[in-house]
C-alpha positions in Angstrom: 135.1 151.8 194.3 135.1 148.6 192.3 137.1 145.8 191.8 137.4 142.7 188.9 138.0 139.6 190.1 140.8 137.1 188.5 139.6 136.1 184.8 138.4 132.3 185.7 138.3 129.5 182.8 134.2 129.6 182.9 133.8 133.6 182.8 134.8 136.8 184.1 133.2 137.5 187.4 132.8 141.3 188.7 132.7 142.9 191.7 131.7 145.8 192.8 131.9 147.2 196.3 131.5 150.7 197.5 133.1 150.9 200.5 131.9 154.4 201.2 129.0 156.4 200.6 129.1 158.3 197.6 126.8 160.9 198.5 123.8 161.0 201.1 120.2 161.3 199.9 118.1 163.7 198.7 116.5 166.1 201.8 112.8 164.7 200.2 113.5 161.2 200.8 111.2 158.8 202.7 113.6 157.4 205.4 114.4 154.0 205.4 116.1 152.3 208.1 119.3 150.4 206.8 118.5 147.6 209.9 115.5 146.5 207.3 118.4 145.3 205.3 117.7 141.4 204.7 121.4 139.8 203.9 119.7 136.7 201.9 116.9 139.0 200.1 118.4 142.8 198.8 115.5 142.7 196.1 113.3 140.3 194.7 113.7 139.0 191.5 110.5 140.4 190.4 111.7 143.6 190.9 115.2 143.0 189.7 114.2 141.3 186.3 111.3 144.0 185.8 112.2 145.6 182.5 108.9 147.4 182.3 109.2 149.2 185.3 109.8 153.0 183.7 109.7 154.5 179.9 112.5 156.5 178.7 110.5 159.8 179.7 109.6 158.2 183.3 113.5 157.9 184.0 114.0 161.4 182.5 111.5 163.1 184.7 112.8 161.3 187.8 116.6 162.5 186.6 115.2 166.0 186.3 113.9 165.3 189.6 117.2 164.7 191.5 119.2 167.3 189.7 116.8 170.7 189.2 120.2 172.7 188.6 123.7 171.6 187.4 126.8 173.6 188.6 129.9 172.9 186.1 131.3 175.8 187.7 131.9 174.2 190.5 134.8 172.5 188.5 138.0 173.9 187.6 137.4 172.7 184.0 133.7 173.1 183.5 133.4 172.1 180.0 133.4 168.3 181.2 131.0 168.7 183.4 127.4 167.2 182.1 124.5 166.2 184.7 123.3 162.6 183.8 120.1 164.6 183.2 121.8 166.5 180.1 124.0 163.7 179.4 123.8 162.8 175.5 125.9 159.8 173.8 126.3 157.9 170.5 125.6 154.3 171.2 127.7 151.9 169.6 126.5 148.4 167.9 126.2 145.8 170.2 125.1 142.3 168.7 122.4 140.1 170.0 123.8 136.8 172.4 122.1 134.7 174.7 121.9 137.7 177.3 120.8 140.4 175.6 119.0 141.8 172.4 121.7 143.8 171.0 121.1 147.7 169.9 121.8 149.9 167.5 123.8 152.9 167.0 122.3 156.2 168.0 122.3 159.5 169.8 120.6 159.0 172.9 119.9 161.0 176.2 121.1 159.4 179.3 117.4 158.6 180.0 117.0 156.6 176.6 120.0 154.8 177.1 119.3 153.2 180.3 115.6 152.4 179.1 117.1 151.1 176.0 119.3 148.7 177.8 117.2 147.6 180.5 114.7 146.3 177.8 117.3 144.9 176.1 118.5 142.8 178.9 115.8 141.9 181.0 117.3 144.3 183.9 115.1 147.2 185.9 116.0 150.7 184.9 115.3 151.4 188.3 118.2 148.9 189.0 120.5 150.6 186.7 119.7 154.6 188.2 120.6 152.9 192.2 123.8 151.1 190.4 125.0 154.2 188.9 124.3 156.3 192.2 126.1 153.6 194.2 128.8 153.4 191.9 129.7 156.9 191.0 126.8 159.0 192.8 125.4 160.5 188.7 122.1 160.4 189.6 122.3 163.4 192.0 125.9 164.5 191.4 125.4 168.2 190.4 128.8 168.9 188.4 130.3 165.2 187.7 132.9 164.8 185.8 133.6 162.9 182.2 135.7 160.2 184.7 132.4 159.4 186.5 130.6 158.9 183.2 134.1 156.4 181.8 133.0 154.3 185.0 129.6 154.7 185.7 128.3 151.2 186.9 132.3 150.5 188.0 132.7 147.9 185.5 136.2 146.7 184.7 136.9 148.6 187.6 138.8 146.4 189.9 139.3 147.9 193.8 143.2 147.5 193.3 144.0 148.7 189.4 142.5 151.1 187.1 139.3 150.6 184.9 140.0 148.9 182.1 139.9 151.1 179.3 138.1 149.0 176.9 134.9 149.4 179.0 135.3 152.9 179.1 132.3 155.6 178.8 128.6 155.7 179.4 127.0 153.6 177.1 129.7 150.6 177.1 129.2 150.8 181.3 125.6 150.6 181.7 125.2 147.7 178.8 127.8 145.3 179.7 127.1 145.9 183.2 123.5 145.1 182.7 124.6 141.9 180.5 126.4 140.9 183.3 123.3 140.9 185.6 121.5 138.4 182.6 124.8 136.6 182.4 124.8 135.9 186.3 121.0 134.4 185.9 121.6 132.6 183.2 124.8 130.7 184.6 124.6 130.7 188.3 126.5 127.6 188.6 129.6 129.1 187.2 129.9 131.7 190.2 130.5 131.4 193.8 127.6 132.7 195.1 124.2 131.2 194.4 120.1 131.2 195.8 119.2 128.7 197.6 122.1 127.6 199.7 124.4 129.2 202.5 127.3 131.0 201.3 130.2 133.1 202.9 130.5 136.3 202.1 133.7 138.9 203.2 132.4 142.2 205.5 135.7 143.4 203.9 137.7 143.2 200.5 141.1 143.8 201.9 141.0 143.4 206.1 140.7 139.5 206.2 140.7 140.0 209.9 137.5 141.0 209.6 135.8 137.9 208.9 132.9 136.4 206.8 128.8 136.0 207.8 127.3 133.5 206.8 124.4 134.1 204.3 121.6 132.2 202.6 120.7 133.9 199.8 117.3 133.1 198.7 117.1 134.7 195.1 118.8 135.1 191.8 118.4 138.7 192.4 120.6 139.2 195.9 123.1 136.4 193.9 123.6 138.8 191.0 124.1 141.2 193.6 126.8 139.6 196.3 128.7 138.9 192.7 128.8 142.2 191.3 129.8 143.3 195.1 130.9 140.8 196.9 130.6 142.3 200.6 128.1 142.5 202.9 127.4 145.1 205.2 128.3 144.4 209.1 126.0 146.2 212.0 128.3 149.0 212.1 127.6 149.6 208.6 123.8 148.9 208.6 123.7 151.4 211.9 125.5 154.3 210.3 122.3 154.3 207.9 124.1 156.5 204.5 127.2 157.2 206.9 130.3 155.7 208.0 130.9 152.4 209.7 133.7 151.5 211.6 137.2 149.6 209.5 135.1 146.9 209.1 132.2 148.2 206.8 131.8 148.4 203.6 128.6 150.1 201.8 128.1 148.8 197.8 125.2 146.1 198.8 123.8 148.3 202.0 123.6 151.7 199.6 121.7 149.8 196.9 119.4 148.8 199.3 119.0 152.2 200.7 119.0 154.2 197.4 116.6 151.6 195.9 114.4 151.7 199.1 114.3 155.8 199.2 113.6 156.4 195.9 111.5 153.6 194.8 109.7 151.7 197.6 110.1 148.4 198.9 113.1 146.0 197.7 110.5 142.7 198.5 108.0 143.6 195.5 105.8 141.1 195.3 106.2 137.3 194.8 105.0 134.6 192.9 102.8 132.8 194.9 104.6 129.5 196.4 102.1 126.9 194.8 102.3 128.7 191.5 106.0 128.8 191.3 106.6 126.2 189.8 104.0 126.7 186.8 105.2 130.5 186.5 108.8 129.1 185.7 107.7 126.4 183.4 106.1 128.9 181.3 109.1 131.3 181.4 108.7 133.5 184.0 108.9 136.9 183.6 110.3 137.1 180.4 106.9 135.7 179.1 104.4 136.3 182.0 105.9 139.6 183.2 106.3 140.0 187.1 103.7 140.0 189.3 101.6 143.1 189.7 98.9 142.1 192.7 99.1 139.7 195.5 97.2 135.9 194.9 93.4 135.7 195.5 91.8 132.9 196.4 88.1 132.2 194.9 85.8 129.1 196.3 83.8 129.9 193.4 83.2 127.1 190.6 85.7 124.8 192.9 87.8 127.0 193.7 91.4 127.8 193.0 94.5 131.0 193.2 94.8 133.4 190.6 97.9 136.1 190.6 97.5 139.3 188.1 101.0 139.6 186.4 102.7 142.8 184.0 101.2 140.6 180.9 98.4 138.5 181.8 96.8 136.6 184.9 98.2 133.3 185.8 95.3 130.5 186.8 95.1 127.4 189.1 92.3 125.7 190.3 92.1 123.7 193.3 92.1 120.4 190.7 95.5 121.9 189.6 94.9 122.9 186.3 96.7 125.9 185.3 96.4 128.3 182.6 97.3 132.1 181.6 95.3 134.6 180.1 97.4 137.5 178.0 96.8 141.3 178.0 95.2 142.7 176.9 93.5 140.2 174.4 89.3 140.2 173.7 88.8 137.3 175.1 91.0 138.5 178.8 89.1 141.5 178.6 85.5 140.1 178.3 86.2 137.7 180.9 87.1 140.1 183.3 84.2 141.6 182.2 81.9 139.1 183.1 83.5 138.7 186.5 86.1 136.7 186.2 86.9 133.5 188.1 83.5 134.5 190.0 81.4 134.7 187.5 79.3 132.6 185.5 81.7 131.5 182.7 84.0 130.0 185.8 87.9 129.0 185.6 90.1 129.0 182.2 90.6 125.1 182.0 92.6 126.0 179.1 95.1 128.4 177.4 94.3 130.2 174.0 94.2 127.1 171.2 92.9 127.0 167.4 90.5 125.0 166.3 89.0 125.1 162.8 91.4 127.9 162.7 89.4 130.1 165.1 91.7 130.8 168.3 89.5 129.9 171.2 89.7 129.5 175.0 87.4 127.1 177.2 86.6 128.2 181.1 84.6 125.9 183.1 81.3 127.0 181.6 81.2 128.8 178.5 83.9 128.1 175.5 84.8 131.5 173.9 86.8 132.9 170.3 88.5 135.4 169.5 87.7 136.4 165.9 88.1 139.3 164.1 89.6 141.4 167.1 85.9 140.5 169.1 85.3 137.9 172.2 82.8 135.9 170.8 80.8 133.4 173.7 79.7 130.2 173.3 81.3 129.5 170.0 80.1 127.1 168.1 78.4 126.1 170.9 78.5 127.5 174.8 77.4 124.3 176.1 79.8 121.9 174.2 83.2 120.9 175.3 85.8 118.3 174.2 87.8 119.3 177.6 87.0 116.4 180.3 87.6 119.2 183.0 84.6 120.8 181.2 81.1 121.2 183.1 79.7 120.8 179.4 81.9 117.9 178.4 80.6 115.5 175.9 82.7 112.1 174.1 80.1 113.5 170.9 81.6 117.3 171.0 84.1 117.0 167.8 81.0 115.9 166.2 79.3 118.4 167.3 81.9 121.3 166.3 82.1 119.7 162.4 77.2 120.0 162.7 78.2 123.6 163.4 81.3 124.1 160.7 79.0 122.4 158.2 75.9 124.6 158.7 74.0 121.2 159.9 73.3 122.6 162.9 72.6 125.9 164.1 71.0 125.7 167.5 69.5 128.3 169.9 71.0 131.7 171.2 71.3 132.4 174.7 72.6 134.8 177.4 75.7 133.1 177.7 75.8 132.3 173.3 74.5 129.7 171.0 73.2 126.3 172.6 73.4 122.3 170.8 71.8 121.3 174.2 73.7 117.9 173.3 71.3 115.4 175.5 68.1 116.8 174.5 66.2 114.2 172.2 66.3 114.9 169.2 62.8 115.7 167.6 61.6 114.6 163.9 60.9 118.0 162.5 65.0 118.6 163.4 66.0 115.4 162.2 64.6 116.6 158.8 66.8 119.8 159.1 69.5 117.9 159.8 69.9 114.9 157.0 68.4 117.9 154.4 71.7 120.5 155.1 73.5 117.4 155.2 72.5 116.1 151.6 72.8 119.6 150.7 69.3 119.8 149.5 67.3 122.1 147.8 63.5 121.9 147.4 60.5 123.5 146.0 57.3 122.2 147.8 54.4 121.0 146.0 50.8 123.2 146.2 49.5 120.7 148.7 51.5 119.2 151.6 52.5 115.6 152.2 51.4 115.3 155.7 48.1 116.8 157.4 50.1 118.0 160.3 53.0 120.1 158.8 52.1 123.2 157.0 54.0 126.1 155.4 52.1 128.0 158.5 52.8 125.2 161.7 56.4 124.3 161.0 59.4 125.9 160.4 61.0 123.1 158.5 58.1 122.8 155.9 61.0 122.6 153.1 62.9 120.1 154.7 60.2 117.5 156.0 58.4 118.1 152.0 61.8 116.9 151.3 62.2 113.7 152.7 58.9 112.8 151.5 59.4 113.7 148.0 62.9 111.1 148.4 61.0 108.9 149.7 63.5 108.9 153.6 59.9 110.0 155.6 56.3 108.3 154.8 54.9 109.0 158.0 51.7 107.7 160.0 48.0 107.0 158.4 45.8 109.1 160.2 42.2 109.8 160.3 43.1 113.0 158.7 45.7 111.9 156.0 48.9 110.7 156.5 50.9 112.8 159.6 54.5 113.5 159.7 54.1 114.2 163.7 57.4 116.5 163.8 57.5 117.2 167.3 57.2 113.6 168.7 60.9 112.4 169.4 62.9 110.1 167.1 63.9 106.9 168.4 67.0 105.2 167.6 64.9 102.6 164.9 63.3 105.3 162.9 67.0 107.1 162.1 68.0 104.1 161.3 65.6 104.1 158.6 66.3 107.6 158.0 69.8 107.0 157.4 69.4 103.6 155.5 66.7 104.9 152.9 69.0 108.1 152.3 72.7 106.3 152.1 72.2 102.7 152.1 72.3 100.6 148.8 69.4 99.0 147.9 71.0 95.6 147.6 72.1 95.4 151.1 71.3 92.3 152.4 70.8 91.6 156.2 72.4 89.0 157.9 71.2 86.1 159.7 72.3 86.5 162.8 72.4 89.9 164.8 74.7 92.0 165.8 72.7 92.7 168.7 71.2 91.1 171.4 68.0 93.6 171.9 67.4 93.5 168.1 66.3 90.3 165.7 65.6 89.3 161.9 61.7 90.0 162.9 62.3 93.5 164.2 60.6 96.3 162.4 63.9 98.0 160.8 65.9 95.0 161.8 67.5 95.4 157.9 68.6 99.2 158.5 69.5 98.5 161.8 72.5 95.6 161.0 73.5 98.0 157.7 74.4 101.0 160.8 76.0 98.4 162.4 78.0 96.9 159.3 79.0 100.8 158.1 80.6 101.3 161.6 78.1 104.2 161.9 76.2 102.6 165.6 78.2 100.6 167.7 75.7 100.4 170.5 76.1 99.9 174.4 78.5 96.6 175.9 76.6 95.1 178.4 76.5 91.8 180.4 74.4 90.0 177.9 76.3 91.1 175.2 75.8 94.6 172.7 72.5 96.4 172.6 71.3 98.8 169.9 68.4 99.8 172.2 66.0 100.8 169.2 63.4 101.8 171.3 65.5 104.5 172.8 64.7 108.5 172.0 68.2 109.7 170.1 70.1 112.7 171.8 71.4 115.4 170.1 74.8 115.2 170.5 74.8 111.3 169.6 72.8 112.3 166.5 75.8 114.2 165.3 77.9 111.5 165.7 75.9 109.1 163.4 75.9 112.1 160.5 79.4 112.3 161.2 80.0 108.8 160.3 77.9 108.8 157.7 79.6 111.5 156.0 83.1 109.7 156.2 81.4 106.8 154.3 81.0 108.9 151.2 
């Protein structure tokens, strides 16, 4: 039996205490012992909140289950007798509020209904089937009654007056009953008993001379339960397992336990681990992550850090703190558990899914990764370039980098693990002419005979481009003993793309100034003209150092600061 509490100015609390068994178990059962009931945790909230835990046909075939014949002739008036496993209803409209989704009007078995508001509301249907057996025994009841079915979850139903009518039947029980559950987690400050603190709770709704234990309750789950049914059981009650206590006992919170225990497993589930707690709820907790699915592994791997498989993705930390969360069952999740996870060679998510360029991408520790068109695609633009100072391959230069590859300026090498910029490498002059010719967007028909003695349609595969930037005049090149040599492997040093740059972009009445910019770098330098017009644009700015700001023309250009200077460049046009 169930009883309604006094209608308070903040909301309508229920309660709900069956103060004797309804009816025992099935004969198949696992036994449970009812002294494994915890006062402070009846279930966890992962296993409370779990609205994925069956489909409509999973709750059917565990109805059909518990009820393999119904008997209305057991009943002097066996027309209203239906098994909940027969049970049919027209829903009614419910709208959508802060607790629950709403639904529509339909027919629907007894299966679909409680499926249908469990997703609804964020509530277990394996929470709802133990509430209805502890509150009016339907699960295995073999000729109930249409009164059962008016009061199935018992609420409305105070212990000392009758239900109230306008929560009558079926469908109206198991919904507002299962909004409740939602209303209690939403607003736990507006009822009396709460997670997290030490609260007294009766052993008896009507014998005060019973007395009160003393209970910290350490979830929202057991809360929403001590305020639905707000008893707990006493030793005589715990000892008499599915049976009778002594004047003392009463049952509601010790049956769900024992129902929920003998037909479904553990009430504990599994929890969030401690040290991801607080991450989990920041993101939303189950209602975006899902509940947890798999105990947390630790990995030493890449640094190492905890990882926790939940219903709709894996949630990350690493030992540096950084957390993330990878959905299900995207391309990107499933290649990375592919390629071993946390333990393998791409490392630990240092992000969450992001777009950039309008590709949706995710960066691990060692490899950046997209998602386009439905595919995980490595290493793209670049598997070794990363604007993400957690990043192994972190580099000041990578947005550069990423607006080379966007442009088609650079292209790069394939690997194992993807494409490659190799950012540090020097750059060499045969690539330098690739570069400034798919920058200018060039086009060019070489000439019968070649401008340099060492570059040949045969020995280079930027013949085109290096033809080029003789023909504008950017390249002239050494006199040989041979002719006049390009040398395209040699590396470019910082002086020579300056007069790249300069003889491509500059204008030709720049004049230099007297005094330089910097300190490693005078009038009487070769390039000393193209040199100050870099700085001047804002396209070098050179290194700070004691004795003041060094160009360092000498110096073999990287990659990656290569892509800067185009970068610049370009935003002069």
């Amino acid at each position: 039996m169930t009883r309604m509490s006094h209608i308070s100015t903040l909301s309508i609390t229920l309660i709900a205490a069956t103060l004797l068994a309804l009816v025992t178990p099935a004969t198949s059962a696992q036994a449970v012992s009812a002294t494994d009931f915890d006062p402070g945790m009846i279930i966890s909230d992962s296993l409370f909140y779990d609205s994925d835990a069956m489909t409509a046909s999973q709750v059917q075939t565990f109805l059909n289950g518990k009820v393999r014949t119904c008997h209305p002739e057991k009943d002097p008036n066996p027309e209203d007798i239906t098994c909940l496993k027969d049970f049919r209803q027209r829903t009614t409209a419910k709208s959508r509020d802060a607790y629950c989704n709403g639904y529509a009007v339909k027919t629907q078995t007894a299966a679909q209904i409680i499926d249908g508001v469990a997703r609804s509301c964020g509530i277990s249907q394996k929470v709802l089937l133990v509430t209805l057996q502890k509150e009016q025994g339907l699960v295995t009841h073999d000729w109930p009654s249409s009164y059962r079915f008016d009061k199935a979850m018992g609420y409305g139903c105070p212990d000392t007056a009758p239900c109230d009518t306008q929560y009558r039947g079926f469908f109206n029980q198991v919904y507002m009953a299962a909004r409740q559950f939602k209303r209690y987690q939403a607003l736990p400050q507006n009822y009396g008993y709460r997670a997290g603190r030490t609260n007294v709770i009766k052993y008896h709704p009507h014998n005060t001379s019973c007395g009160t234990a003393s209970v910290y309750i350490e979830n929202q789950a057991t809360a929403a339960l001590y305020i639905y049914t707000p008893y707990v059981p006493n030793s005589s009650a715990l000892a008499a397992g599915f049976g009778t206590g002594n004047s003392c006992s009463s049952y509601g919170n010790r049956n769900f336990f024992l129902y929920y225990s003998t037909w479904f497993g553990s009430t504990r589930g599994i929890e969030v681990y401690p040290r991801l707690q607080a991450a989990y709820d920041e993101r939303g907790g189950a209602a975006t992550l899902g509940v947890p699915e798999a105990k947390t592994v630790w990995l030493d791997a890449h640094g190492g850090g905890w990882y926790q498989r939940m219903s709709k993705g894996t949630l990350f930390m690493t030992r540096s703190g950084i957390v993330t969360f990878r959905h299900h069952p995207y391309a990107v999740t499933k290649a990375y558990e592919a390629a071993g996870g946390p333990a393998g060679p791409w490392g630990w998510p240092i992000t969450d899914a992001f777009t950039h360029a309008g590709t949706t991408m995710v960066e691990f520790q060692h490899l950046r990764v997209a998602q386009i068109d439905g595919k995980a695609v490595p290493g793209h633009p670049y598997s070794d370039v990363s604007d993400n100072p957690a990043s192994r391959d972190y580099t000041e230069h990578a947005d550069a980098i990423f607006w080379m590859a966007r442009t088609g300026i650079a292209e790069g090498w394939q690997s194992r693990y993807g494409p490659q910029f190799r950012p540090t490498a020097s750059i060499t002059r045969d690539a330098m002419a690739a570069f400034l010719y798919r920058h200018a967007e060039a086009t060019h028909a070489p000439g019968d005979e070649p401008s340099f003695v060492d570059v040949t349609p045969d020995s280079s595969e930027f013949y085109e481009e290096i033809e080029w930037l003789a023909s504008t005049g950017v390249a002239s090149g050494w006199a040989g003993d041979d002719g006049s040599e390009y040398r395209p492997l040699a590396r470019t040093t910082r002086d020579a793309m300056a007069a790249f740059l300069f003889r491509l972009e500059a204008p030709q009445d720049y004049e230099a100034p007297a005094a330089s910019p910097f300190v490693d770098v005078d009038p009487s330098s070769p390039f000393y003209r193209e040199i100050t017009w870099l700085a001047e644009s804002g396209i070098s700015t050179g290194w700070q150092t004691s004795e003041g700001v060094e160009f360092r023309p000498f110096a073999p250009i990287s990659r990656d600061a290569m892509a800067a200077f185009l970068q610049r460049l370009d935003a002069l046009d």
